[in-house]
C-alpha positions in Angstrom: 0.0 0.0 0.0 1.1 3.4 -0.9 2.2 5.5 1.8 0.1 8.8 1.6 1.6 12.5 2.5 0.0 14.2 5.1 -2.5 17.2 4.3 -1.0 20.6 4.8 -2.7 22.8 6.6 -4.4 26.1 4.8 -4.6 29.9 5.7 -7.3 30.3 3.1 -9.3 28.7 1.1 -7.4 30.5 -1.7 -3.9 28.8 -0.5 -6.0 25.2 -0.3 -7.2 25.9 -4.1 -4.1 26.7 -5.5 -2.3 23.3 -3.9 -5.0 21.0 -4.7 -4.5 22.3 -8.5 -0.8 22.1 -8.3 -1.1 18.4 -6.7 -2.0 14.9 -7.2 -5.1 14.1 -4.4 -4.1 10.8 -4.8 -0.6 11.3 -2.7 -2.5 12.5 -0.1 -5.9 10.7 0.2 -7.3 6.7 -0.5 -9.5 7.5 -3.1 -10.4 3.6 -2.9 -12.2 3.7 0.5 -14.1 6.6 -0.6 -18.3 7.1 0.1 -20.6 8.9 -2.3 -22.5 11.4 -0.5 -25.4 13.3 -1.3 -26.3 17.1 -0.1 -29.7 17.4 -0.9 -30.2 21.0 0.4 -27.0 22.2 -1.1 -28.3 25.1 -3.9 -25.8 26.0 -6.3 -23.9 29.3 -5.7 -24.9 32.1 -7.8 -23.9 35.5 -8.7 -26.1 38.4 -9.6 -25.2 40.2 -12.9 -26.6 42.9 -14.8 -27.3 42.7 -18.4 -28.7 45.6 -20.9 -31.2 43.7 -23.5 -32.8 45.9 -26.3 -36.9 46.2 -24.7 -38.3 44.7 -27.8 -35.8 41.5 -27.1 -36.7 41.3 -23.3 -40.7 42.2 -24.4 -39.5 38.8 -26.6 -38.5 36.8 -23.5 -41.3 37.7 -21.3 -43.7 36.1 -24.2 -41.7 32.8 -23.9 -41.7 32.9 -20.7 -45.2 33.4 -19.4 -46.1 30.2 -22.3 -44.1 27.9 -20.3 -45.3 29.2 -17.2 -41.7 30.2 -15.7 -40.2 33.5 -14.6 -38.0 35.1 -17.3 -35.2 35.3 -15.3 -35.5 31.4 -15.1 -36.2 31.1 -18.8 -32.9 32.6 -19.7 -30.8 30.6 -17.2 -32.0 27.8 -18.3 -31.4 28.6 -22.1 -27.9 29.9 -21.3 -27.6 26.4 -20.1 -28.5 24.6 -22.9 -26.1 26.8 -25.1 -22.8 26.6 -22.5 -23.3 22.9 -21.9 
């Protein structure tokens, strides 16, 4: 069995990011007893932006919107989803 390094200790969670890209998780941690966990009431970190849209384009939106019976706001995440992924 490989022996595994021990985990440094971090001052931020900036200093823990930049090792863990710089370094192999596999020195320091047996990936092979590892669980799957779940967080079920974890919601996915968001950032509010501000975006200028003609009126007739957001007028547009609002249409598709209220047919599916969604918020706009929704509507466009969801379509600036399907694009990015």
């Amino acid at each position: 069995m490989k022996k595994l390094k021990p985990i440094p200790s971090f001052k931020s969670e900036a200093e823990e990011r930049l090792f863990w890209e710089t370094h192999d998780s596999s020195d320091y941690l047996d990936w092979s007893k590892a669980e799957r966990v779940t967080f079920p009431n974890l919601k996915p970190s968001t950032t509010s932006i501000s975006i200028r849209l003609p009126t007739e384009l957001l007028e547009q939106i609002k249409v598709a919107a209220n047919k599916r019976d969604v918020p706009y706001q929704s509507l466009i995440k969801m379509w600036l989803s399907e694009k990015v992924g």
